[in-house]
N, C-alpha and C positions, 0 to 999 in steps of 0.2 A: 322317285320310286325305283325298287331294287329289280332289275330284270332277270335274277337269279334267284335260286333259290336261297333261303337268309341262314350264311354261313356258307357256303359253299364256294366263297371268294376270297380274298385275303382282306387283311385289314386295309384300309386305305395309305394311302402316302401321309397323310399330315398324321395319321396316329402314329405312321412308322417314325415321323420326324420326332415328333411325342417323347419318341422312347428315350432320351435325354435327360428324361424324368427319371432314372433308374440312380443320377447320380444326386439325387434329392432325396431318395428315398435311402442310399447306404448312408449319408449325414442327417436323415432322421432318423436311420438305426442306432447310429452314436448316440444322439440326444435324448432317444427313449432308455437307451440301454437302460438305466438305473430301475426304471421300469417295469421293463422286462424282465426283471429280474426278482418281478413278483409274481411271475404268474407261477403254474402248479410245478412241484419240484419231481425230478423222474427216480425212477427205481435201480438203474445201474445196467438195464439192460441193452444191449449194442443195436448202435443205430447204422445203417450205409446210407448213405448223401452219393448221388450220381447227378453229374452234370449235365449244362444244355449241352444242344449242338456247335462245334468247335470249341466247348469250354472246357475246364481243368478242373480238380479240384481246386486249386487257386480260387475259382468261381465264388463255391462255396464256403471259404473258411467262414464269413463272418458268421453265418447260421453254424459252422460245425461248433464254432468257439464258443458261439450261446451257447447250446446245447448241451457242452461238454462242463459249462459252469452251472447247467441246470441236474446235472447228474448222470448223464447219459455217456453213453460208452461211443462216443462217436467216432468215425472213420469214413475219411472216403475213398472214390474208387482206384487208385491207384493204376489207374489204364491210360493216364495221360489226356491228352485231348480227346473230346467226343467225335469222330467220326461217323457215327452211323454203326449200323452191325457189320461193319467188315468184318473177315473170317477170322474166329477163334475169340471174339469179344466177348458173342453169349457163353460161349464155355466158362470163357476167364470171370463171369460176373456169378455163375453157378458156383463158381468153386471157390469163390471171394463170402457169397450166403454160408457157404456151407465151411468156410474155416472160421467164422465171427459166431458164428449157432456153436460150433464143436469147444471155440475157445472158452468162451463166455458158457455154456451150458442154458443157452436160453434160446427164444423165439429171435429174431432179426428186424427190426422197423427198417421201411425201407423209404427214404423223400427221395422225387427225383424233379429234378428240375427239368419242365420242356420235353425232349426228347430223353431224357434220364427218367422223366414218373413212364412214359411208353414203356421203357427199358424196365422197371423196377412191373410194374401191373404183369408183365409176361416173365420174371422172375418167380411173382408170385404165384403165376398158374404154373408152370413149374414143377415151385415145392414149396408148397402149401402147407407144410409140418413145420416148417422152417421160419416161417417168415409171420410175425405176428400182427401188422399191417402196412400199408399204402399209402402215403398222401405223396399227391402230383400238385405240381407248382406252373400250372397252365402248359399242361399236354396235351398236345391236342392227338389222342387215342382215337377221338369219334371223328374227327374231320374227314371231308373231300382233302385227298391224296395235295392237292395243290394251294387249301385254304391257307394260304401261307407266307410272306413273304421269304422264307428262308427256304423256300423247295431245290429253289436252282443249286446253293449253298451246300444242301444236304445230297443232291447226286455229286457233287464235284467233290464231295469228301469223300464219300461213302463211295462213289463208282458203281453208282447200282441207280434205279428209277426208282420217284419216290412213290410209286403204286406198286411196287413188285414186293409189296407184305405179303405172305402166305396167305393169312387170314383175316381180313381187314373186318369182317361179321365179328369172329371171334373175338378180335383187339377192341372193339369193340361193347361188350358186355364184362360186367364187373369181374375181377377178380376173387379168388375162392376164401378172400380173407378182407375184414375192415378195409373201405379204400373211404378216402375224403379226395376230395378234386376240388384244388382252391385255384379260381380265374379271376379275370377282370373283362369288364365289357369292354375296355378303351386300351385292350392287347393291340401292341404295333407289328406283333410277329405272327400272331397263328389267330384264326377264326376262335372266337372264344366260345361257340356255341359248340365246339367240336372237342370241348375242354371238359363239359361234365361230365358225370356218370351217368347209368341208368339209375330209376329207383331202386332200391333194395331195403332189404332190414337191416344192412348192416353198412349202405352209401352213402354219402353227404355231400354234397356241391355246396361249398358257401364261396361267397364272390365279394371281392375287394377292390378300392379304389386304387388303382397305381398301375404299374408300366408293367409289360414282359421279361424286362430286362432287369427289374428290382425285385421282381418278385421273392428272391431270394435273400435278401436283408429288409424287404418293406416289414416294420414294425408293426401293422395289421395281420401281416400271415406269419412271423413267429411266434407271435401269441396264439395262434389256433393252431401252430404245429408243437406246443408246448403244451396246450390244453391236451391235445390228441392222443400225445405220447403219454401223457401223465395216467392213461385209464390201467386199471390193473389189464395184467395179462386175461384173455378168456374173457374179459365183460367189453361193451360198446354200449355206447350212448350217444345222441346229435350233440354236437355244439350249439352249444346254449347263446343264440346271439342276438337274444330279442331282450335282453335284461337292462338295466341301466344303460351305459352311453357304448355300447357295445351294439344298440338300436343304430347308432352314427356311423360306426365302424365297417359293420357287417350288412350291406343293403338288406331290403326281401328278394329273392330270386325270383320271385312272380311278376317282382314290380313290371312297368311297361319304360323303355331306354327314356331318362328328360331329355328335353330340348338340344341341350348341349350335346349330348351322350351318341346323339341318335345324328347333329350335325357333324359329329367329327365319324360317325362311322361310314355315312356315306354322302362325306365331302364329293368334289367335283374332280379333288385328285385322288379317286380312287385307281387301287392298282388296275 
């Protein structure tokens, strides 16, 4: 029995060990690719891909390279490793939205990975003409400041505490445009309850089997970030994930954690 409150700890060690998994799931993005390659095709409009914490774009190409064979205008953030908001990053990622909207002549989809969907959700509060919506790749926006295995990681890059957000209420509640929040319960790195959104008419939490670390080539979450992107500009709708074997893919969010799910979250080696 948890003597904390549920989410407000980090994941435990054996899921952090878990995370392993992430190099199974970029060799099942190879093996789907073909696949993948059916789902909805995009309109031409520019996407920005912002990575986790200490990643690169390198992180992301395999999702930018789908994306880019799916029609999309992809790019990413060109800022090097992700540090945290050291001074002058939020500028440079304003002014990164606002030359892809001016080139392109269109709205900006924004995915960010981990500490990249954070980055991208306060992008969008922002500027919100600009950006036409959000999906985060297990951000933890809502967590306790420490639910985390990478806290220590993120003052040591960043030079800053990792509770010293301005507005953590704020960070907090949705963004002024479409967001999806795609997690996993069995995340080795960030509390996954601190992953979704709030409700809205225009928010979606859907939750997937796999690691924190693959989240970004796992073959279950490019297809929901391809379905996403595919909607016209100006219209939203849920993901549709209760249809055929997409029932297998995409759990219920109500469901209650199985046996397994619930043993590896609070193992004996928890942090």
């Amino acid at each position: 029995m948890e003597s904390v409150v549920e989410g407000s700890k980090p994941p435990s060690q054996l899921l952090l060990a878990l995370e392993v998994r992430g190099i199974l799931e970029l060799q099942a993005f190879f093996a789907f690719y073909p696949l993948l390659r059916r789902a909805p095709r995009g309109d031409g409009h520019p996407v920005l891909v912002l990575p986790g914490l200490s990643a690169s774009d390198v992180s992301t190409r395999p999702l930018r390279t789908y994306l880019k064979a799916q029609g999309y205008a992809v790019h990413g953030w060109k800022l090097g490793s992700n540090h945290g908001p050291r001074p002058g990053v939020e500028e440079a990622m304003d002014a990164r939205v606002r030359e892809l909207s001016q080139r392109y002549q269109r709205k900006v989809s924004l995915i960010g990975w981990s500490l990249g969907g954070v980055f991208a959700r306060e992008l969008a509060r922002r500027s919100p003409s600009l950006v036409r919506q959000v999906i985060t790749l297990g951000s933890p926006f809502a967590s306790e400041p420490k639910a985390s295995n990478a806290w220590k990681l993120y003052e040591y890059l960043s030079e800053r505490k990792v509770d010293d957000w301005p507005d953590r209420e704020l960070m907090k509640s949705p963004p002024p445009v479409p967001s999806t929040a795609i997690y996993s319960r069995t995340d080795g790195i960030v509390a996954w309850q601190g992953c979704r959104e709030q409700d809205s008419a225009t928010t979606q939490n859907i939750e997937v089997e796999g690691s924190h670390c693959g989240l970004g080539h796992n073959p279950a979450v490019l297809y929901v970030i391809a379905d996403r992107l595919a909607m016209p500009e100006g219209e939203w709708w849920p993901f549709d994930r209760s249809s055929g074997t997409r029932k297998l893919l995409y759990p219920d969010p109500n469901r209650r954690d199985s046996g397994l799910v619930e043993a590896l979250r609070t193992s004996p080696f928890a942090a």
